[in-house]
BALOBA-1460 file (C-alpha; in Angstrom, 3 decimals):
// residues 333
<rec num="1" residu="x" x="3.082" y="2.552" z="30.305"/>
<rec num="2" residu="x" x="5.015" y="-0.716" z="31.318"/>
<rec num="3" residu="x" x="3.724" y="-4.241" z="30.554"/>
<rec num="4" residu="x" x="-0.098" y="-4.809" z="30.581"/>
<rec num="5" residu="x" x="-2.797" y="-4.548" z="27.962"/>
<rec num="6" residu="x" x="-4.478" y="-2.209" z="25.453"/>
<rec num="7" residu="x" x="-7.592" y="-3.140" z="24.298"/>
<rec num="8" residu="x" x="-8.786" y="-1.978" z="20.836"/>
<rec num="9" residu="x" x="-12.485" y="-1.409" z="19.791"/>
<rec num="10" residu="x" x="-13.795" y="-2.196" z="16.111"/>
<rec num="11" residu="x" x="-16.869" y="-4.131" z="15.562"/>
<rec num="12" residu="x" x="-18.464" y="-2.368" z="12.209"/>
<rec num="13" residu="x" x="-17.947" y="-2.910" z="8.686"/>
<rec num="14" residu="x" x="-15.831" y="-5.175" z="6.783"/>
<rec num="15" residu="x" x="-13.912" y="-1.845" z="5.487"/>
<rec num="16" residu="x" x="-14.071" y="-0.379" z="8.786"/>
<rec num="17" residu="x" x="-12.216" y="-3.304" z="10.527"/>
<rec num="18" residu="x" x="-9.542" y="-3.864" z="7.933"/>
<rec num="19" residu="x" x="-8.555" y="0.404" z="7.999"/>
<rec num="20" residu="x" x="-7.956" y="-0.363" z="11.572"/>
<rec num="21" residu="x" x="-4.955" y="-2.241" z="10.289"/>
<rec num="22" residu="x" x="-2.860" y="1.050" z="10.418"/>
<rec num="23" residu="x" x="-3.730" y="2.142" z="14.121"/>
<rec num="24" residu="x" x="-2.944" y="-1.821" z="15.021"/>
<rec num="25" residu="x" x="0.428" y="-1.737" z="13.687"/>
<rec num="26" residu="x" x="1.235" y="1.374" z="15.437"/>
<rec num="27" residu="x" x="-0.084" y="1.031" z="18.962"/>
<rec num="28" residu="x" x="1.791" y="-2.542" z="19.011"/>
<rec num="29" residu="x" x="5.007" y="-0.609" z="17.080"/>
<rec num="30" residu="x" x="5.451" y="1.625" z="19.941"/>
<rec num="31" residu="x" x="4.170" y="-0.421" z="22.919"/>
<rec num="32" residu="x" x="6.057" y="-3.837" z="21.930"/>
<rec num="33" residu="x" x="5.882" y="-4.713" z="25.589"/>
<rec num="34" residu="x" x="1.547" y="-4.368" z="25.950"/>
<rec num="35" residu="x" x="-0.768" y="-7.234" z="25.089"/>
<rec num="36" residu="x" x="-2.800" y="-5.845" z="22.265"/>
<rec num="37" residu="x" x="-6.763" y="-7.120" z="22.376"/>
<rec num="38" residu="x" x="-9.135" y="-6.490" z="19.608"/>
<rec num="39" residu="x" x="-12.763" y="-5.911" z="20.607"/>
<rec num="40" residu="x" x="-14.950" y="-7.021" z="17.180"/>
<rec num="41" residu="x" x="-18.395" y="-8.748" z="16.522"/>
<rec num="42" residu="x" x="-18.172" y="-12.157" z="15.715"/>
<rec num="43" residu="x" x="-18.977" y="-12.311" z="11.998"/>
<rec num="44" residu="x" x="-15.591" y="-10.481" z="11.476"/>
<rec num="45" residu="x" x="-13.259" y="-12.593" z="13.703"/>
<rec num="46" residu="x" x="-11.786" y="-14.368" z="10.378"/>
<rec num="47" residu="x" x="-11.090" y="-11.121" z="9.323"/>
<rec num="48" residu="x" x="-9.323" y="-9.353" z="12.597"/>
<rec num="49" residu="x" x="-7.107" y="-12.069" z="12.199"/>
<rec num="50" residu="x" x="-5.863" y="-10.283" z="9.154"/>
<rec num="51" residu="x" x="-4.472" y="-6.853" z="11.647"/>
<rec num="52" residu="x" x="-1.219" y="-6.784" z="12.558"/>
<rec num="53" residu="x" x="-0.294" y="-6.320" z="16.007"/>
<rec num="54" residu="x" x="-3.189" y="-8.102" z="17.677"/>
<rec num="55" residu="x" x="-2.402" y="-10.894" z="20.216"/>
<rec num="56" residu="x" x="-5.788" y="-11.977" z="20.891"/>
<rec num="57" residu="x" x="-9.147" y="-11.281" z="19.518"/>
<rec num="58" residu="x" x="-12.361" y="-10.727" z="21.901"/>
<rec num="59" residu="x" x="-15.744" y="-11.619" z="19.948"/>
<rec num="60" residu="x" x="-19.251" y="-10.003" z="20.956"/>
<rec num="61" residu="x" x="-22.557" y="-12.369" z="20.419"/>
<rec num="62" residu="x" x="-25.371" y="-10.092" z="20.146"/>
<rec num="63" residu="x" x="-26.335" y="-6.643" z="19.899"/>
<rec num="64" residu="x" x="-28.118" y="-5.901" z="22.478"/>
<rec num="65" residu="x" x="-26.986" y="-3.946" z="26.340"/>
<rec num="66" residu="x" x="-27.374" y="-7.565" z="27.834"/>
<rec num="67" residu="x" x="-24.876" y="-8.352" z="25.371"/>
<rec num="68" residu="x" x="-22.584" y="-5.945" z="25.659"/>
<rec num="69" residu="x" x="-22.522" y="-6.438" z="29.714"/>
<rec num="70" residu="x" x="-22.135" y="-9.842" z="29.625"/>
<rec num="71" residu="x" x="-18.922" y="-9.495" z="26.710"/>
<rec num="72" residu="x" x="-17.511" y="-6.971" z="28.955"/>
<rec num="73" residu="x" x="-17.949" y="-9.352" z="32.035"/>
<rec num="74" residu="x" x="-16.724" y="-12.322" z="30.682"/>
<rec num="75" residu="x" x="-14.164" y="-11.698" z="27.546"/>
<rec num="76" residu="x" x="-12.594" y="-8.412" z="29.186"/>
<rec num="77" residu="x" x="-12.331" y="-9.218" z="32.581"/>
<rec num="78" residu="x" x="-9.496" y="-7.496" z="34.080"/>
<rec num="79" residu="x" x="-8.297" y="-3.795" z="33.548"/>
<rec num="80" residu="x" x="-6.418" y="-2.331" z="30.810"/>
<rec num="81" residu="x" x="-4.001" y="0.098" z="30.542"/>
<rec num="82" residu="x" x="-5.254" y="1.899" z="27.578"/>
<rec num="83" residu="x" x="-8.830" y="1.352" z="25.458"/>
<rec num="84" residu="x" x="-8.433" y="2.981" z="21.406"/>
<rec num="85" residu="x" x="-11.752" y="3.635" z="20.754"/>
<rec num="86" residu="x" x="-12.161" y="3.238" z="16.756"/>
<rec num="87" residu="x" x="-16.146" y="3.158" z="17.293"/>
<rec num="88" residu="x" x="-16.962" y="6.276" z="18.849"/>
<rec num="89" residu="x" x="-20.585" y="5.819" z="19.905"/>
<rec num="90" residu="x" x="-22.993" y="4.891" z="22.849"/>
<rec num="91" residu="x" x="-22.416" y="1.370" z="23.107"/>
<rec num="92" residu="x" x="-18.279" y="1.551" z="22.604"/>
<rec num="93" residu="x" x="-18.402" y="4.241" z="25.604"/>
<rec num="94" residu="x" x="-20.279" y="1.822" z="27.481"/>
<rec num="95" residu="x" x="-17.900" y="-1.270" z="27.005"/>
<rec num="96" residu="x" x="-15.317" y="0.747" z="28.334"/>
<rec num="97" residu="x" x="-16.472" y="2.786" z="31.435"/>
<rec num="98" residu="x" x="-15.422" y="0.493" z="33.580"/>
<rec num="99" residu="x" x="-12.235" y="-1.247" z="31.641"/>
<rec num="100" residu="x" x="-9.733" y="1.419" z="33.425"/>
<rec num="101" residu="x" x="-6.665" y="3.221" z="31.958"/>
<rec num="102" residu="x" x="-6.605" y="6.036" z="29.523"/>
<rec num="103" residu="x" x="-9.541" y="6.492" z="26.546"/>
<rec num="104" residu="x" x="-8.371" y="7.611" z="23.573"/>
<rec num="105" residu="x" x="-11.321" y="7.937" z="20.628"/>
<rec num="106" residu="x" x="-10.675" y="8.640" z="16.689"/>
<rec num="107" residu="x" x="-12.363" y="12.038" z="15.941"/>
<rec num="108" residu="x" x="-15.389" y="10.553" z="13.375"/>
<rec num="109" residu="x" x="-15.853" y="13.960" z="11.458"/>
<rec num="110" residu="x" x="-19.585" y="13.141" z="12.065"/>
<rec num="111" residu="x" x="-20.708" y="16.547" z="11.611"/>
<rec num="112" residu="x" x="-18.576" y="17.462" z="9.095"/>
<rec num="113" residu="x" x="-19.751" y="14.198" z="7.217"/>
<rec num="114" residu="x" x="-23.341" y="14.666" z="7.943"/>
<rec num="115" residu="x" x="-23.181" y="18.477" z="6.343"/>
<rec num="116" residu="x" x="-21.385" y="17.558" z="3.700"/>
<rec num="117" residu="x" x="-24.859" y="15.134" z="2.348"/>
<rec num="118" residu="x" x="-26.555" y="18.257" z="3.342"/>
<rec num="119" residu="x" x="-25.381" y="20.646" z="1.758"/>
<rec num="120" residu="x" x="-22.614" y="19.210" z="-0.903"/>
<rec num="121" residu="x" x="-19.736" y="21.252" z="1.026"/>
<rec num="122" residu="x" x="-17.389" y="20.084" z="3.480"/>
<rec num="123" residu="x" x="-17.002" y="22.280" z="6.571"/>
<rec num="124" residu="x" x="-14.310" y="22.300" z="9.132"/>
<rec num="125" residu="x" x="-10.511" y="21.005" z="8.655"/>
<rec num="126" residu="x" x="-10.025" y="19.470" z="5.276"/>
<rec num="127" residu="x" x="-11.339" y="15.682" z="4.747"/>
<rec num="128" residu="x" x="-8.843" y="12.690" z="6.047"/>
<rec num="129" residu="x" x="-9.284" y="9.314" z="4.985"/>
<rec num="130" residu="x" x="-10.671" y="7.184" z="7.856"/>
<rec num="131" residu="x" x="-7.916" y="5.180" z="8.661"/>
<rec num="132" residu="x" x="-5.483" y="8.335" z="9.276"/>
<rec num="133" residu="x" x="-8.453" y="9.567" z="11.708"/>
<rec num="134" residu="x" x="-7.626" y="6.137" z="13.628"/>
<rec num="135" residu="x" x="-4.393" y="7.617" z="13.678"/>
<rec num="136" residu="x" x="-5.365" y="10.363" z="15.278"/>
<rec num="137" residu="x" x="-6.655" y="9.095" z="18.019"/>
<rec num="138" residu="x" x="-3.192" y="6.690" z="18.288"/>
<rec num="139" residu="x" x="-1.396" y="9.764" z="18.676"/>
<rec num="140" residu="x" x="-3.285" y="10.890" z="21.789"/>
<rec num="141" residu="x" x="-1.324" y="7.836" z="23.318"/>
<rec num="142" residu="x" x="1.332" y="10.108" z="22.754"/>
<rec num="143" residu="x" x="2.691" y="8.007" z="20.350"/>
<rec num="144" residu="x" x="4.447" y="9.433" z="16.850"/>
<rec num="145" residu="x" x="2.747" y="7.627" z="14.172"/>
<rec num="146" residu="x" x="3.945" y="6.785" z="10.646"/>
<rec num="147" residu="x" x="1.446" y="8.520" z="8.588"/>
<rec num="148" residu="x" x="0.973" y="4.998" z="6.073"/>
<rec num="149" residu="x" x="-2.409" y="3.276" z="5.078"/>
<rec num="150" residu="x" x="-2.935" y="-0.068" z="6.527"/>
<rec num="151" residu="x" x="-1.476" y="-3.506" z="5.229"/>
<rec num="152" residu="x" x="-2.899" y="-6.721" z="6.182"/>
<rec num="153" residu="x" x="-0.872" y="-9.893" z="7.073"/>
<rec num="154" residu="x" x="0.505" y="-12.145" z="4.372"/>
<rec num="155" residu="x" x="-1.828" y="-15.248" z="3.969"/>
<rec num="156" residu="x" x="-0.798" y="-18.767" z="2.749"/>
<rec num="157" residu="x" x="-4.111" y="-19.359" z="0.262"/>
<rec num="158" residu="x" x="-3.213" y="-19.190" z="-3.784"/>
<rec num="159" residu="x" x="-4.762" y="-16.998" z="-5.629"/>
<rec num="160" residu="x" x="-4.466" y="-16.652" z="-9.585"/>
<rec num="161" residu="x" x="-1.514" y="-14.422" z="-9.893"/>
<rec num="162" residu="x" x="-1.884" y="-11.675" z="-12.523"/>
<rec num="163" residu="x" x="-6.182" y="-11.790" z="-12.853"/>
<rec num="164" residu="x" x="-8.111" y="-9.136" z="-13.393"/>
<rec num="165" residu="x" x="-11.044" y="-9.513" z="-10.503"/>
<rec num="166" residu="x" x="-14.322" y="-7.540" z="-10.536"/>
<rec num="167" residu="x" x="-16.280" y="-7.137" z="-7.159"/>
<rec num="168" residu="x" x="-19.949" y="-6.482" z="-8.747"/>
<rec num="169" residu="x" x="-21.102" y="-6.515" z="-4.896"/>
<rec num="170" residu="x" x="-21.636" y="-3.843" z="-2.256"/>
<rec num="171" residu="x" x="-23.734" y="-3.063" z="0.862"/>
<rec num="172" residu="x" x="-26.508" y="-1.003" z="-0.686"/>
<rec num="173" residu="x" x="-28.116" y="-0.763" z="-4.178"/>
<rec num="174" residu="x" x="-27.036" y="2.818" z="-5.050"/>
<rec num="175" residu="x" x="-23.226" y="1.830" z="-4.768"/>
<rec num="176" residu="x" x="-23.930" y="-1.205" z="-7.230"/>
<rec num="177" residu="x" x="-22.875" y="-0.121" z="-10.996"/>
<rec num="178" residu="x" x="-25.279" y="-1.828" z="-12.976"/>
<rec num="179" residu="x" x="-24.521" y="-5.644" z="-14.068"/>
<rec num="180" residu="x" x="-24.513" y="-5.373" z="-17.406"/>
<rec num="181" residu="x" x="-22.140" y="-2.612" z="-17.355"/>
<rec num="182" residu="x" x="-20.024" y="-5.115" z="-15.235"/>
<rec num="183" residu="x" x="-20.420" y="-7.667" z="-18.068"/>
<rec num="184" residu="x" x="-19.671" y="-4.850" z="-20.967"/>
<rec num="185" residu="x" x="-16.379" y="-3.769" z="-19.122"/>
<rec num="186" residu="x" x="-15.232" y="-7.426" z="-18.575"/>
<rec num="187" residu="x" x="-15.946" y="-8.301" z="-22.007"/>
<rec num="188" residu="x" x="-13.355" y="-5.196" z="-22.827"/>
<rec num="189" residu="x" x="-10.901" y="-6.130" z="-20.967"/>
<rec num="190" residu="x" x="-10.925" y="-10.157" z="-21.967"/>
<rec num="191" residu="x" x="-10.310" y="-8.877" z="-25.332"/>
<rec num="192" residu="x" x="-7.920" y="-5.694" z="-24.870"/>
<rec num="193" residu="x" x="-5.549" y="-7.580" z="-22.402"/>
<rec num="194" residu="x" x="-5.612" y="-11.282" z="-22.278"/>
<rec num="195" residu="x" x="-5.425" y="-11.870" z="-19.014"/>
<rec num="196" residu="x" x="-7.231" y="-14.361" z="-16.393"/>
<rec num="197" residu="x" x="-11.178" y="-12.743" z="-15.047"/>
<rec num="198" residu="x" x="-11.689" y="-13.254" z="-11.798"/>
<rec num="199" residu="x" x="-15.501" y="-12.157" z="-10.648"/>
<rec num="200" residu="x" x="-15.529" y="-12.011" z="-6.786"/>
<rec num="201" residu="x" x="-18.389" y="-11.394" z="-3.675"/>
<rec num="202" residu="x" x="-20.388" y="-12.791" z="-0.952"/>
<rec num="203" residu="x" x="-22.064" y="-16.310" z="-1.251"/>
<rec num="204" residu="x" x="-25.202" y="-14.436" z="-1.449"/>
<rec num="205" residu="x" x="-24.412" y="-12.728" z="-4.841"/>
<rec num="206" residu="x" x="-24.014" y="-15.852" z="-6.606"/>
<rec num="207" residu="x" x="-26.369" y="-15.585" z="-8.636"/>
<rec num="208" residu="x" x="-25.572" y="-11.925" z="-9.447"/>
<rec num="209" residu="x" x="-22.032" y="-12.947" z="-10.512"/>
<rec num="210" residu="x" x="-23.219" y="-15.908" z="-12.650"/>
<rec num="211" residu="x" x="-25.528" y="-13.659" z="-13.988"/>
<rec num="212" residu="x" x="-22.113" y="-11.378" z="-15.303"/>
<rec num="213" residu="x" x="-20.462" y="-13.840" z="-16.077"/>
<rec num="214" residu="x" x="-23.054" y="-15.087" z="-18.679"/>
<rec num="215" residu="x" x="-23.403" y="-12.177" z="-20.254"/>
<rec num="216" residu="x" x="-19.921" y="-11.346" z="-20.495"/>
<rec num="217" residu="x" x="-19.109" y="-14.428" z="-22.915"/>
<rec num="218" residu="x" x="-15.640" y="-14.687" z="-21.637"/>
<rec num="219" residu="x" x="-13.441" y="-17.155" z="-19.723"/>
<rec num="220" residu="x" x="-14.665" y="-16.374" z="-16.047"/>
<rec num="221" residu="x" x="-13.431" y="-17.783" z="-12.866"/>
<rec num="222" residu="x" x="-16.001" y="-17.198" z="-10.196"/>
<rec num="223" residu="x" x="-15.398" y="-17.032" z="-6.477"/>
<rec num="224" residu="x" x="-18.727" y="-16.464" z="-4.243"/>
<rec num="225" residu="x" x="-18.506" y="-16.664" z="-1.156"/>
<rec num="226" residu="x" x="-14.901" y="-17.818" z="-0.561"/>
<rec num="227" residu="x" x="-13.689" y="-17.695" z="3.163"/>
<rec num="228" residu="x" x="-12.184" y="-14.511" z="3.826"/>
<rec num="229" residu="x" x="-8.083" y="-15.675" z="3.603"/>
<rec num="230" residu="x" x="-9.131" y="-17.208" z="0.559"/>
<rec num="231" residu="x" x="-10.339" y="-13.795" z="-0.949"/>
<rec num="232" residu="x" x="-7.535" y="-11.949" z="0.489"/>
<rec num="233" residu="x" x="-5.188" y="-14.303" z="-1.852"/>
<rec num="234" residu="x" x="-7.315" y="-13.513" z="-4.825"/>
<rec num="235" residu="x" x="-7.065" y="-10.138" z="-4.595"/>
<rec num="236" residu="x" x="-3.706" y="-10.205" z="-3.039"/>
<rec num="237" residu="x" x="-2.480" y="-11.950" z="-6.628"/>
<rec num="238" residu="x" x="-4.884" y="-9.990" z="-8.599"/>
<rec num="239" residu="x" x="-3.189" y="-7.480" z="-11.160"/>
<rec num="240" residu="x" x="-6.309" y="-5.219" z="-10.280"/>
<rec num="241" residu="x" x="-9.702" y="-4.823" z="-8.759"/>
<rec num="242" residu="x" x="-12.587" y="-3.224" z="-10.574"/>
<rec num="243" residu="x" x="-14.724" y="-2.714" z="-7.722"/>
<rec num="244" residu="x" x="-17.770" y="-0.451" z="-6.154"/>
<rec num="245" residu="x" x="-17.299" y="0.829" z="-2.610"/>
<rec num="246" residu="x" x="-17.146" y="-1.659" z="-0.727"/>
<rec num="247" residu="x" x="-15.085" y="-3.844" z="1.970"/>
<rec num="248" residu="x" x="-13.444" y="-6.108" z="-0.961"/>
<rec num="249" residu="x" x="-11.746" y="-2.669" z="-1.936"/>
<rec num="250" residu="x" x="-10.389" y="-2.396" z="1.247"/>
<rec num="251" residu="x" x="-9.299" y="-5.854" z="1.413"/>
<rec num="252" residu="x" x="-7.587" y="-5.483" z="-1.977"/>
<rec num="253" residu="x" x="-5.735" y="-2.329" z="-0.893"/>
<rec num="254" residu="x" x="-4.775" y="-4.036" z="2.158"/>
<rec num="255" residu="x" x="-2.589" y="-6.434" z="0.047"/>
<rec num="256" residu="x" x="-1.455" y="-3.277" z="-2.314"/>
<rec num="257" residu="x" x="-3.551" y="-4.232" z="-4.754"/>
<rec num="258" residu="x" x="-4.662" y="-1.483" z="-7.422"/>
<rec num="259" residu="x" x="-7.738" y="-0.802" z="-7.687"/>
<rec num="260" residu="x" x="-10.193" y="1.073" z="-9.604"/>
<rec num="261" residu="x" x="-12.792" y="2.215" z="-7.587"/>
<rec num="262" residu="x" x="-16.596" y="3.249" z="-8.867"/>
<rec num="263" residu="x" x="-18.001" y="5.605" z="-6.769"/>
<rec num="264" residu="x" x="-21.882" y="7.050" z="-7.115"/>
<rec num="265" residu="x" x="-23.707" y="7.576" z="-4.224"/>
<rec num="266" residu="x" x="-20.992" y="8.133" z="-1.690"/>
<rec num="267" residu="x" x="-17.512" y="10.037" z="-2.168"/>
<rec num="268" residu="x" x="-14.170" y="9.368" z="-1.344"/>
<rec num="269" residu="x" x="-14.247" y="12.868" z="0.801"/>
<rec num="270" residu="x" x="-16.578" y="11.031" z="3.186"/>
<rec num="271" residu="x" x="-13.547" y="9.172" z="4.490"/>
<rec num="272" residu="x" x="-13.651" y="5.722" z="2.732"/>
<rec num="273" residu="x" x="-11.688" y="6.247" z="-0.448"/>
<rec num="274" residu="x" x="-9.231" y="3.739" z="-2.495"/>
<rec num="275" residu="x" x="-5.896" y="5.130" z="-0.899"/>
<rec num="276" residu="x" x="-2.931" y="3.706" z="-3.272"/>
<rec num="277" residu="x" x="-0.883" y="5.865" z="-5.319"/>
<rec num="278" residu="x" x="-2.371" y="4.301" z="-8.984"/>
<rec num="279" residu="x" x="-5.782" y="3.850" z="-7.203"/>
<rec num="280" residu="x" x="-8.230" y="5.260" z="-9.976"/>
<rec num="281" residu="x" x="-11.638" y="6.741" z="-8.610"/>
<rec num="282" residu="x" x="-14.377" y="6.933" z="-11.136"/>
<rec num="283" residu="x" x="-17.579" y="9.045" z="-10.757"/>
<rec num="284" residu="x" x="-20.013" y="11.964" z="-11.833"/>
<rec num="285" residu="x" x="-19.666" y="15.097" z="-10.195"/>
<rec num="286" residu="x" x="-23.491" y="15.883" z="-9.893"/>
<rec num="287" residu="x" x="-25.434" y="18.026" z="-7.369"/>
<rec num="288" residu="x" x="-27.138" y="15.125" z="-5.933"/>
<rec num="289" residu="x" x="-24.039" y="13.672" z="-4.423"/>
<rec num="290" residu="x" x="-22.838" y="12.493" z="-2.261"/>
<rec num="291" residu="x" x="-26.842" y="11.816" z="-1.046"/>
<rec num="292" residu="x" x="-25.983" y="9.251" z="1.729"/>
<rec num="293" residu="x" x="-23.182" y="8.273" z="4.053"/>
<rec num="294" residu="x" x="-23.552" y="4.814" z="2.897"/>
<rec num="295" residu="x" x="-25.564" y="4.461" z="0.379"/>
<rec num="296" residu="x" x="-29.335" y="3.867" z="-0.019"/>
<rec num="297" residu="x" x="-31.254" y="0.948" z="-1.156"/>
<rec num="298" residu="x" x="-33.245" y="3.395" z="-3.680"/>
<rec num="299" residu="x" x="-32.228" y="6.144" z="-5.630"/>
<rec num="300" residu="x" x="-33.432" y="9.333" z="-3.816"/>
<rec num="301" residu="x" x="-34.272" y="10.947" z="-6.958"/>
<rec num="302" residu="x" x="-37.660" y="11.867" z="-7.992"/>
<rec num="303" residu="x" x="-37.854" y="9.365" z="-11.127"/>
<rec num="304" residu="x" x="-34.735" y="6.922" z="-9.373"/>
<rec num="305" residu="x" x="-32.623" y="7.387" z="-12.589"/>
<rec num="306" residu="x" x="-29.630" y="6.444" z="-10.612"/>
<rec num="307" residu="x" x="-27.594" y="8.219" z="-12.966"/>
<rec num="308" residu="x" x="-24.357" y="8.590" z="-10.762"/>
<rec num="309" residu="x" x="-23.970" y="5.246" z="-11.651"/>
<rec num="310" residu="x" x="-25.366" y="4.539" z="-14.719"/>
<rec num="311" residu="x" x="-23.302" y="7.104" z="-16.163"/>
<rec num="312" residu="x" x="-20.417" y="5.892" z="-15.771"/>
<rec num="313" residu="x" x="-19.501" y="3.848" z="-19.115"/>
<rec num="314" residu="x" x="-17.755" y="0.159" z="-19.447"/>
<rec num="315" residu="x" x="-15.184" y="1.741" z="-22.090"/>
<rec num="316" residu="x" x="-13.601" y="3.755" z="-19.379"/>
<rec num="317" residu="x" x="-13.408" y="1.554" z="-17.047"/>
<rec num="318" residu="x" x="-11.714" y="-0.667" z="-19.221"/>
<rec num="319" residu="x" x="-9.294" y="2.508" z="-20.182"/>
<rec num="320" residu="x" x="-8.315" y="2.710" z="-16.328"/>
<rec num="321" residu="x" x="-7.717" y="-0.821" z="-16.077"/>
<rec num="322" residu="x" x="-5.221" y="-0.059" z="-19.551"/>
<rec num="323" residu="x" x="-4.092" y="2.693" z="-17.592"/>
<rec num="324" residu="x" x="-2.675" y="0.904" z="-14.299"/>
<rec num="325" residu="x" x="-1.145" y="-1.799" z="-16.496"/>
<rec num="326" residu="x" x="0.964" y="0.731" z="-18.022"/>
<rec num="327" residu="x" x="1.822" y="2.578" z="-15.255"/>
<rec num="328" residu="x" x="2.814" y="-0.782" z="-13.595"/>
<rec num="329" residu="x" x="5.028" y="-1.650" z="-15.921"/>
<rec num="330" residu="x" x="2.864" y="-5.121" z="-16.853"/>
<rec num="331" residu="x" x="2.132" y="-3.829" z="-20.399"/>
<rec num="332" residu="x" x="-1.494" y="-4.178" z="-22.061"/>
<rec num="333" residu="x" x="-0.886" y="-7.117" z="-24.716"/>
């Protein structure tokens, strides 16, 4: 395509951003010559900066159409050569109508997704993780991707090398394992492997991970609300993540990070799954799941038991986190 620009759009999620890492690193591996701009919502700015491959990043105010007009008017002014739609929805085919060059749009499954709440079974081509559908749309580029999950860019921060960290936090109440299982499973693994606690989240669950923390009765360094490089190096030097579905897994993984991953009222199959080869997923397999794409704030239920979570038992949590130490190599003493 010659020297210009490709824009890229991304402006959800913390999780959905940081998968976008993969189709970043390709588009700028194979068109080294292109300008590469990043179309996200401002409240994730800190964290595009974490992509590779971007060379500048274009912020929307707002959420409304006058919004979106005026970013389009004044941050992409211009044409582009190419727009990578990672969105795929009304207001991402609006930002680019007018932005010229070739449209290329990751194929969201939405159907496929949707049915699979429904009706428990998946239907159509087998699931794909999300980030290897941002791939896909890559590829209609014409480029030949490398098939690998996303890694983030090496920050300078210090974290505290070899910690275990648990991320209590997430999105929406039914992906939230209870806290005093968090406290039960940290109190486990303080005395089963000796090694620094690190409880992490959003400055907003502060008083959810003091909470933990004092009920754990073990040696707990907290970190709520760090800025995002900052919580990158935590996780980046963490050992492992204990961690519900949520964008601090992704983060983790982006750094190659183990994790083990609690699933209850989402699945993995739904696109947003740990992706690392000792990755440990645990759940129920239960005819009520998954009942959302994201998660609820109530258990649909009739009496809200909740049980895909609250099944799920502190001892074997603390027997994953044994098992990735082994399989690492790091012992469990």
């Amino acid at each position: 395509m010659g020297e210009g620009r490709i824009l890229v759009i991304r402006w959800g999620r913390l999780g959905d951003l940081l998968l976008a890492g993969a189709a970043t690193r390709e588009i700028a591996r194979a068109f080294p010559e292109k300008k590469i701009d990043l179309a996200v919502r401002a409240e994730w700015e800190e964290a595009a900066g974490l992509l590779p491959g971007i060379d500048r990043v274009r912020t929307l105010e707002g959420s409304g159409l006058s919004d979106l007009l005026r970013f389009r008017r004044e941050k992409l002014a211009g044409k582009y050569d190419a727009v990578v739609d990672l969105q795929g929805n009304l207001r991402s085919r609006i930002l680019s109508a007018r932005l010229g060059g070739r449209r290329v749009v990751y194929p969201r499954a939405s159907l496929s997704r949707r049915l699979l709440v429904r009706t428990k079974r998946w239907f159509g081509p087998g699931p794909r993780p999300v980030w290897r559908r941002y791939l896909d749309a890559v590829e209609k580029l014409g480029v030949d991707v490398r098939p690998e999950p996303p890694r983030l860019l090496p920050v300078s921060e210090e974290g505290i090398p070899g910690a275990i960290a648990f991320a209590p936090g997430a999105g929406r109440a039914t992906k939230r394992w209870p806290p005093e299982r968090f406290a039960s499973a940290i109190r486990i693994v303080h005395e089963r492997f000796h090694r620094p606690i690190l409880l992490i989240g959003a400055r907003s669950e502060s008083d959810l991970l003091e909470r933990i923390a004092g009920d754990a009765g073990a040696p707990i360094e907290i970190a709520a609300g760090p800025p995002l490089r900052q919580s990158a190096a935590l996780l980046r030097d963490a050992a492992i993540l204990v961690t519900n579905d949520s964008g601090l897994m992704h983060l983790a993984a982006g750094y190659g990070t183990p994790v083990v991953a609690l699933f209850g009222a989402t699945v993995p199959e739904l696109g947003f799954g740990p992706m690392g080869e000792k990755d440990i997923v645990i759940s129920r397999e239960l005819p009520c799941r998954p009942c959302s794409l994201h998660g609820t704030d109530r258990c649909p239920l009739p009496d809200e038991s909740y049980v895909c979570m609250t099944a799920i038992e502190p001892g074997e949590v603390a027997e994953a986190v044994g098992r990735i130490l082994r399989d690492s190599g790091e012992g469990v003493g």
